[in-house]
C-alpha atoms as one frame of an Amber mdcrd trajectory, in Angstrom:
protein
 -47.652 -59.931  40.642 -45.639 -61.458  43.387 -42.320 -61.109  43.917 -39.471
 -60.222  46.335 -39.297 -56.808  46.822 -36.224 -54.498  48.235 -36.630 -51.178
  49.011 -33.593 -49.661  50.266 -29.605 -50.876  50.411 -29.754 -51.762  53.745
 -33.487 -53.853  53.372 -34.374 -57.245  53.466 -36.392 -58.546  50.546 -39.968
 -58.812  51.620 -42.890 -60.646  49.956 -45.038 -58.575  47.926 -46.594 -57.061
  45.451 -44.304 -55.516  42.728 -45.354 -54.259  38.965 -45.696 -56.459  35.956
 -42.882 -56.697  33.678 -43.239 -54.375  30.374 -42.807 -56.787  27.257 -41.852
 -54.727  24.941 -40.584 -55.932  21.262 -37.767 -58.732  21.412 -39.114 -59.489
  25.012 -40.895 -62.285  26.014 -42.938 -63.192  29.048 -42.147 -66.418  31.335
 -43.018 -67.802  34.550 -40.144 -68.501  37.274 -39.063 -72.417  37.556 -36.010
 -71.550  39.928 -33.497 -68.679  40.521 -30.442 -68.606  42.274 -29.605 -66.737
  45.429 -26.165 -65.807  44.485 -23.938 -63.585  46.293 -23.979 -60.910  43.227
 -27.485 -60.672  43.797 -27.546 -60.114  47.200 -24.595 -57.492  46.519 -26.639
 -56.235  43.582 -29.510 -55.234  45.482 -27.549 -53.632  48.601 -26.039 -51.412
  45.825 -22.257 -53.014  46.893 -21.280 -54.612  43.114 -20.286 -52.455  40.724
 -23.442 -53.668  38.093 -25.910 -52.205  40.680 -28.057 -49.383  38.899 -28.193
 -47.436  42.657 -31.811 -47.198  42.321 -34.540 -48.693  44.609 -37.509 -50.362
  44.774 -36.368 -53.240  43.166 -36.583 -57.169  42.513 -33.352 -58.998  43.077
 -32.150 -62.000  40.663 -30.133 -61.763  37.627 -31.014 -65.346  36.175 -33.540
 -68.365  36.096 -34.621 -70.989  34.834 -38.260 -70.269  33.373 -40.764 -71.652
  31.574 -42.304 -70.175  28.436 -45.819 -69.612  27.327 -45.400 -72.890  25.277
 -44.400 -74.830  28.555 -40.385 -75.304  27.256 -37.975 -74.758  29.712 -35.263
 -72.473  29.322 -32.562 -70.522  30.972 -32.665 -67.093  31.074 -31.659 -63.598
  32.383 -30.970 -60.337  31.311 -33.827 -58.979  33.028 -34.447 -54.789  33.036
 -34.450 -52.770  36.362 -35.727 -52.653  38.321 -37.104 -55.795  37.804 -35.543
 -59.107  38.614 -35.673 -62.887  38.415 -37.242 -63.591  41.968 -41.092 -63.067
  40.857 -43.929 -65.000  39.674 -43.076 -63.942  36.021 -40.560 -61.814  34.187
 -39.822 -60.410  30.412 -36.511 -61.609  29.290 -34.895 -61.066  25.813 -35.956
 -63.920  23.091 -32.772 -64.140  22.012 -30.821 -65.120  25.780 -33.167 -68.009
  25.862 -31.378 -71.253  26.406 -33.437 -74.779  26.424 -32.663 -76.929  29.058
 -31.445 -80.368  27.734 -33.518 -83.665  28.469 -33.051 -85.077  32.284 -31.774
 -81.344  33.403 -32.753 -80.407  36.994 -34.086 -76.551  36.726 -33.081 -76.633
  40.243 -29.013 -77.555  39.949 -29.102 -75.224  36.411 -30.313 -72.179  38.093
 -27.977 -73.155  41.483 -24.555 -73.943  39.008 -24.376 -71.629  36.545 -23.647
 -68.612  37.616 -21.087 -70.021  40.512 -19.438 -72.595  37.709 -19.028 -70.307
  34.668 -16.362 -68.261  36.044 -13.964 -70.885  36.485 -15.200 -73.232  33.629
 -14.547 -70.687  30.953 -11.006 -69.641  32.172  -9.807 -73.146  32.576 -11.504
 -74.176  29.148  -9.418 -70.971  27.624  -6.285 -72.287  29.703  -6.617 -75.674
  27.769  -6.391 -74.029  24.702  -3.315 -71.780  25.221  -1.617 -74.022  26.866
  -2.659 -78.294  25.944  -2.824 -78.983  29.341  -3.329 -78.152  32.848  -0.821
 -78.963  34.806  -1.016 -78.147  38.262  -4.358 -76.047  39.338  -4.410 -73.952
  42.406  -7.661 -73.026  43.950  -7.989 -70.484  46.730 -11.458 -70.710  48.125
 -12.525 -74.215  47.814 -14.483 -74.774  50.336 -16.956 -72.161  48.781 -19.636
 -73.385  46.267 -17.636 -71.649  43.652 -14.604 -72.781  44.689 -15.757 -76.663
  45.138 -16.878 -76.271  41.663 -13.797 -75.190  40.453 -12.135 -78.413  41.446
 -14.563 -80.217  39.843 -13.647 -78.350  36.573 -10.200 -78.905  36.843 -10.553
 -82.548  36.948 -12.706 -82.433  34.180 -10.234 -80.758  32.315  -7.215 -83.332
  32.871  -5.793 -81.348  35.883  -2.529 -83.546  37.049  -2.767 -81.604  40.306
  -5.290 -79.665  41.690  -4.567 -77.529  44.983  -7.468 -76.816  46.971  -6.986
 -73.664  49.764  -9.344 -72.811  52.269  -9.732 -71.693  55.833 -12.624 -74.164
  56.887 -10.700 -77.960  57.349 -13.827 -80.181  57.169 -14.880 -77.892  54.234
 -11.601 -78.479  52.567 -12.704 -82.573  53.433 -15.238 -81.924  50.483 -12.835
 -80.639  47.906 -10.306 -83.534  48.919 -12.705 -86.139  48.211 -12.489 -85.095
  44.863  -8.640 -85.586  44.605  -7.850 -82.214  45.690  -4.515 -81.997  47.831
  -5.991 -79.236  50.240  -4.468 -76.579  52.321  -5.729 -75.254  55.607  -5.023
 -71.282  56.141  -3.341 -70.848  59.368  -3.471 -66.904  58.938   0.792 -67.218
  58.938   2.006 -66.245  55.486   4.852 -67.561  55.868   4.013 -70.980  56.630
   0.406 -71.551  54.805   3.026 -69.955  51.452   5.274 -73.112  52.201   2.236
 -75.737  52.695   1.073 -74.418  49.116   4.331 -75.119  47.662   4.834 -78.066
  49.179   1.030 -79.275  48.464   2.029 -78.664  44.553   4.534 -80.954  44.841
   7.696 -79.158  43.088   5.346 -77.986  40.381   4.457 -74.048  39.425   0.542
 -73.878  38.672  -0.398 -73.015  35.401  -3.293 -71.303  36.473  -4.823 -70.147
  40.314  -8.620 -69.459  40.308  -8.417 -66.873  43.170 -11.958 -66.796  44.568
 -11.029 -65.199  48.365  -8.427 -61.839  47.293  -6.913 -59.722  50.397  -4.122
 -61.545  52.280  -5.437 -64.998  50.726  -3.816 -63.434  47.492  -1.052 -62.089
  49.529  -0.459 -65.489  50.322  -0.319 -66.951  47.380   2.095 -64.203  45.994
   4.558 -65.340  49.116   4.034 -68.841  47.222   4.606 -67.807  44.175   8.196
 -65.931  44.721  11.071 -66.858  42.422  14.974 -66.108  43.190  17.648 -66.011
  40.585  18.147 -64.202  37.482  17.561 -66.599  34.982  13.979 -66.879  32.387
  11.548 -68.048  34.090   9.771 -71.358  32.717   6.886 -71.025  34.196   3.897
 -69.524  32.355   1.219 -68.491  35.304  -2.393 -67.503  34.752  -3.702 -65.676
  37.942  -7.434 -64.902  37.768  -9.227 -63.020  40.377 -12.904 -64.748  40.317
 -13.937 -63.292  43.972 -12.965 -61.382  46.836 -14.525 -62.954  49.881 -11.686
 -62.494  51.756 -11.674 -58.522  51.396 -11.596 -56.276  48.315  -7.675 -55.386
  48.399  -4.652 -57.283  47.769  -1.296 -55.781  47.682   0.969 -57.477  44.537
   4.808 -57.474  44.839   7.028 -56.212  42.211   9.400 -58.893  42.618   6.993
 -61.008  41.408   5.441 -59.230  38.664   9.501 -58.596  37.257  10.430 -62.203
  38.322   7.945 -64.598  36.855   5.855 -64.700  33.882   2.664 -64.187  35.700
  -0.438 -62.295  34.172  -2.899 -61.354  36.303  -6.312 -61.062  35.203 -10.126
 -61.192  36.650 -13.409 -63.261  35.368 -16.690 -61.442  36.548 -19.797 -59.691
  34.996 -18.405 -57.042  32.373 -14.693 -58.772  31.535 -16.319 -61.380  29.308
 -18.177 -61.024  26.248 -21.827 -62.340  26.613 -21.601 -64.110  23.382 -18.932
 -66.208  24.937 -20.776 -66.916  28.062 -23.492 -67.808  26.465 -21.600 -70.698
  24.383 -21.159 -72.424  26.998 -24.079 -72.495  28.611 -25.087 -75.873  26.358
 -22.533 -77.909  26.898 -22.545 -76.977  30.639 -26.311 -77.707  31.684 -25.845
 -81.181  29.587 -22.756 -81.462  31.967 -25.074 -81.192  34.936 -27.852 -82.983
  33.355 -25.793 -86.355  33.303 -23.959 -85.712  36.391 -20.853 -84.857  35.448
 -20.921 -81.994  37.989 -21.665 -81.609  41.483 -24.160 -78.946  42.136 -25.472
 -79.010  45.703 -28.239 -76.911  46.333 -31.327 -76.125  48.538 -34.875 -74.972
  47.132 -36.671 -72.517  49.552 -40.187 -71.259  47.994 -40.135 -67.322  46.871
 -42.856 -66.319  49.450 -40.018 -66.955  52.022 -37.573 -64.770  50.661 -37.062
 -63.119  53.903 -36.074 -65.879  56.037 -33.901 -67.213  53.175 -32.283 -63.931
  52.588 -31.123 -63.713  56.586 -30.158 -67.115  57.463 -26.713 -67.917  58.459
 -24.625 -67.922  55.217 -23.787 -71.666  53.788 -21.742 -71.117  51.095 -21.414
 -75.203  51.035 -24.831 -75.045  48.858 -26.780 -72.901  46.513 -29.809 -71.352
  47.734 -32.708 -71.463  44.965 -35.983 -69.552  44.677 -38.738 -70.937  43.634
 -42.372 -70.521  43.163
């Protein structure tokens, strides 16, 4: 069959022949609809994220939006190595299949969900600990991910949502949504105070941390707390990405000073049984609009050219046949 094929860390997906999928019992086979070109699969398949299996040849693509051998369409993944969802067809497990809901766009499912469920499910579990949001601080909106984020937030009943970024007319985008946005200066001193002063003498209940390195360091500096007494704050830091660089160095002032728990949201730290939950309710969120999703279609037989243009993190890249 077709598919993209990479053949070392270092390659570039090429157009090619690659094996059929084995079907073997609990498997089914279906046809690619669209997959998303996410940055876990391009890390996936240079062997850089911790999920990668190291081995090569391969087919990159962890999910999809396929169609079955009865024509439904459904949304899918959990595809073996060293195949992937970026061929003609692949064997997926009959019991991770999803069916899109009436007036979905394959396209925006397979673009969104993998970029939106990060941040949906840790607000969503915010909601319930807490009743309600409060002030939201997002560091990386003016990534897909990130501009996604703010969208959740306001879905959720966010009275605030902050909205940090390097990229000004990026950061345009998330403030069209309501977001009061913050430009990184690369001072910590000074882009700390804009934060605080952008949450308007409020303490975020939760930051969605989507850039890491001295973007976190940053928001630590914003974070700091003087005095003695409890703190009344109750903060919720969860490390989604790391864009920015993989290392971030935490204070101990402000791990002793605030009541702060720090925690990530990523492939392995959630239970799959969760995840899937809300896939449902989230491709009916897209299907009527709720959401956002911008995206670009580029056909699979131009994998390569796809795979090496200029990154656009503004949009999702989809594959498809």
């Amino acid at each position: 069959m077709k598919a993209a094929v990479v053949t070392a860390p270092d390659a570039t997906p090429e157009y090619g022949e690659f094996s059929e999928p084995l079907v073997s019992d609990g498997y089914e086979l279906v046809e690619l609809v669209a997959a998303g070109l996410h940055p876990i699969v391009r890390s996936l398949a240079a062997g850089q994220h911790y999920g990668s299996t190291q081995s090569w040849p391969l087919v990159p693509g962890i999910d999809a939006v396929a169609r079955t051998s009865t024509g439904d369409l459904i949304c899918t993944g959990f595809v073996r190595p060293p195949h992937g969802t970026f061929a003609e067809r692949m064997a997926v497990p009959k019991v991770m299949r999803i069916a899109l809901p009436p007036g979905a766009d394959p396209v925006k499912v397979a673009g969104g969900l993998n970029p939106a469920l990060a941040s949906w499910m840790v607000l969503k579990t915010r909601v319930r600990e807490i009743g309600s949001l409060g002030t939201v601080l997002v560091l990386g909106a003016t990534g897909m991910a990130g501009y996604l984020a703010v969208q959740h937030a306001r879905l959720l009943g966010a009275n605030n949502v902050v909205g940090v970024g390097r990229n000004p007319a990026r950061l345009a985008r998330a403030a069209a949504l309501g977001a009061t946005t913050v430009a990184l200066s690369g001072d910590r001193e000074v882009d700390a105070a804009a934060i605080v002063d952008a949450q308007g003498g409020t303490t975020p209940s939760i930051v969605l941390d989507f850039l890491w390195a001295s973007a976190a360091e940053t928001a630590f500096a914003s974070l700091e707390r003087h005095g003695l007494k409890e703190d009344a704050a109750d903060i919720a830091y969860v490390q989604i990405g790391a864009a920015a660089g993989p290392q971030a160095a935490v204070p101990a002032a402000l791990l002793r000073s605030r009541r702060i728990r720090i925690s990530g949201s990523g492939a392995g730290s959630a239970q799959v049984a969760d995840i899937m939950a809300e896939v449902p309710a989230y491709m009916q969120l897209i299907a009527d609009g709720s959401v956002d999703v911008p995206t670009k279609t580029v056909p699979l037989a131009t994998i390569s050219e796809a795979w090496t243009a200029a990154a656009d993190d503004t949009y999702r890249i989809v594959v498809v046949p």
